[in-house]
C-alpha positions in Angstrom: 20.9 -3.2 -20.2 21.1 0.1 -18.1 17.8 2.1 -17.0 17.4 5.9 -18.1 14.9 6.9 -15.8 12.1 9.6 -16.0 12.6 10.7 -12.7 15.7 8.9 -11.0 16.0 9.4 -7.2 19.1 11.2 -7.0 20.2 12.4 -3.5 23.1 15.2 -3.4 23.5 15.7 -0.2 21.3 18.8 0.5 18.1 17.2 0.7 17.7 17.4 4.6 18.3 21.5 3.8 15.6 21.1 1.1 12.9 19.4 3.3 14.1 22.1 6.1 13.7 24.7 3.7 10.0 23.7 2.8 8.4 23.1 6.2 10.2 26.4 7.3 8.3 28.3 4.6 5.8 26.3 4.7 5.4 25.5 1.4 5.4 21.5 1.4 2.1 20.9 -0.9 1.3 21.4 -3.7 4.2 23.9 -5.3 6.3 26.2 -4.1 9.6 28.0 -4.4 11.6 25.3 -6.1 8.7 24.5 -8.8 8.4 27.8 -9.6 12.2 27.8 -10.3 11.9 25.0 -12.6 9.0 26.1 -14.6 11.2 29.2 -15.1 14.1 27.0 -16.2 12.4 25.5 -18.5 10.5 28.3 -20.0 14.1 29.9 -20.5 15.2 27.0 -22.0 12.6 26.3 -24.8 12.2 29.7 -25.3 8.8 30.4 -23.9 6.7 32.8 -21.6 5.5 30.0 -19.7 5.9 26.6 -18.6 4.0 24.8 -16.3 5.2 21.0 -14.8 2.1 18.8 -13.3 2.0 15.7 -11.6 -1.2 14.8 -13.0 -2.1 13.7 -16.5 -5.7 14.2 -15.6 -4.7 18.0 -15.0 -2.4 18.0 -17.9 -5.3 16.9 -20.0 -7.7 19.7 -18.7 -5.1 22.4 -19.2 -4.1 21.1 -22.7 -8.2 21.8 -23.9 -8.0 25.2 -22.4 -6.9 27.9 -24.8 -3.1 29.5 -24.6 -1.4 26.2 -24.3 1.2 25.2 -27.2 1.9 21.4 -25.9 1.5 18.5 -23.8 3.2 15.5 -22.8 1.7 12.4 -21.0 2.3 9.3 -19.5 -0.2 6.9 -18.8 -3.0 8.9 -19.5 -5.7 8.3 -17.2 -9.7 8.0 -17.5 -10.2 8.5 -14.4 -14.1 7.1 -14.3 -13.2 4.5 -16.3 -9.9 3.1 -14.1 -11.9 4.0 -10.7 -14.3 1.1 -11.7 -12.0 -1.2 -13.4 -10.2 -1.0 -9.8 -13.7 -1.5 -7.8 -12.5 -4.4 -6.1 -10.9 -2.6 -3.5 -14.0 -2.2 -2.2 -16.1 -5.4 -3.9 -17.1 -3.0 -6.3 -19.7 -1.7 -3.9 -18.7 2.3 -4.2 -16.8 2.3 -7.3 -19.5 3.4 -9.2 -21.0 5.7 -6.4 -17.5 7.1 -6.7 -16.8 7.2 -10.4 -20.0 9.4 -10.8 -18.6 12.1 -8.9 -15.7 12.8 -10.3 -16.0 16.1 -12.0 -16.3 16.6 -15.7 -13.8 18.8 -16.2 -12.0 15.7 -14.9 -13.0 13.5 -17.7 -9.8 12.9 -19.5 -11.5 11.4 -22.4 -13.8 14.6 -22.8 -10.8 17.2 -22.4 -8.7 14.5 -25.1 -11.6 15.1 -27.4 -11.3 18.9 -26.9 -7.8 19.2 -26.9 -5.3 20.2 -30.1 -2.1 20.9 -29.0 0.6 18.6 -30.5 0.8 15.5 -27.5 3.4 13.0 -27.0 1.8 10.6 -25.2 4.2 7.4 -23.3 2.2 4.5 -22.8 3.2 1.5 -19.9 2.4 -1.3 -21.4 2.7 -3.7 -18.5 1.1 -0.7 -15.6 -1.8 -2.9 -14.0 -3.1 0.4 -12.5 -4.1 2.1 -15.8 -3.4 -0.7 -17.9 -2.8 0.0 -21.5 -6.2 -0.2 -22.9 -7.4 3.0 -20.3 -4.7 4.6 -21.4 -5.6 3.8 -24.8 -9.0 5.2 -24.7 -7.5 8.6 -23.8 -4.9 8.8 -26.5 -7.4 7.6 -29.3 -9.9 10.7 -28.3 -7.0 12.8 -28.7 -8.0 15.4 -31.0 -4.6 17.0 -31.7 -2.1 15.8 -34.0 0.2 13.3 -31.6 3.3 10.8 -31.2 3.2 8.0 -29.0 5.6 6.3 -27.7 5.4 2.6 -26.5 7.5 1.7 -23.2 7.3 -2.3 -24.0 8.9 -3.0 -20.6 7.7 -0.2 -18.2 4.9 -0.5 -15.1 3.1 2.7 -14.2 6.4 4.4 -12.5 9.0 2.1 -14.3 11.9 3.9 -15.9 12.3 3.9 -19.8 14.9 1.8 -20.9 17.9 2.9 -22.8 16.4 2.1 -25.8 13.2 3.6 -25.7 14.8 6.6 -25.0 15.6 7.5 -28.9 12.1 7.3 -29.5 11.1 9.4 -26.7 14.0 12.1 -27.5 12.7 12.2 -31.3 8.9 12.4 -29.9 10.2 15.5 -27.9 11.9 17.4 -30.5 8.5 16.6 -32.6 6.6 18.4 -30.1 9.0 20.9 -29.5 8.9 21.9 -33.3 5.7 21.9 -33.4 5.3 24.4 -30.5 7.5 26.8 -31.4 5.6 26.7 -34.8 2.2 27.1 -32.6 3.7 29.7 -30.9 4.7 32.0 -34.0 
């Protein structure tokens, strides 16, 4: 069965000029240029003042309990205290917790779910063995907000969703997108 992937690698030709065209204006981390021109995209295309693309759930999460936001989509949402000690035995457990304590709480996904109530779709990974499904789960059941969640049977944390998952993800979407616009009115 063919793969429909989130983010499929897909080289054109022009990336070398890309990647020239970053470290020349030095904008290599975190945004830049060509983000900015896809937030703008996509705020033209849904019909919105603003648009903002993360790479971070976590961040996601904390935005998505601030006020002015109309919607948020997540996949594997992370606790990050919560996964850090689960994954302690990279270091025989003997900083995880040291570590966990310090993450900030305006970090704590599970807090900022419980304060959030923008309309979520949330995608969980059921077979991801770095937030496995019952850390994600512990995010998407504080949710506050109304939500749709969408199982990827199949998928690890970067895995691509599989043709037919992508129905489901398609109808979460235009779910979410209704209820925007309706925030947004």
């Amino acid at each position: 069965m063919p793969r429909i992937y989130l983010s499929p690698p897909h080289l054109s030709g022009r990336e070398l000029e890309y990647l020239k065209n970053a470290v020349d204006s030095n904008w290599v981390a975190p945004l830049g240029p060509q983000v900015d021109a896809f937030e703008q995209e996509l705020a033209e295309l849904v019909d919105v003042p603003n648009a903002l693309a993360l790479s971070s759930g976590t961040a996601a999460l904390h935005l998505a309990a601030q006020p002015g936001v109309s919607g948020l989509i997540a996949r594997s949402p992370t606790p990050l205290q919560q996964t850090a000690m689960r994954h302690g035995w990279w270091n025989l457990w003997l900083i995880a917790a040291p570590v966990a304590v310090q993450i900030p709480s305006d970090l704590d996904s599970v807090k900022n779910a419980k304060a959030a109530s923008v309309p979520a779709v949330f995608l969980i990974t059921a077979k991801d063995t770095l937030v496995t499904p019952p850390c994600q789960r512990m995010v998407i059941d504080a949710y506050r907000g109304e939500k749709r969640t969408v199982v990827l049977a199949e998928a690890g944390h970067n895995s691509p969703l599989e043709e037919f998952e992508v129905r489901e993800y398609e109808a979460a979407l235009s779910w979410l997108y209704e209820k925007a616009l309706k925030k947004g009115r």
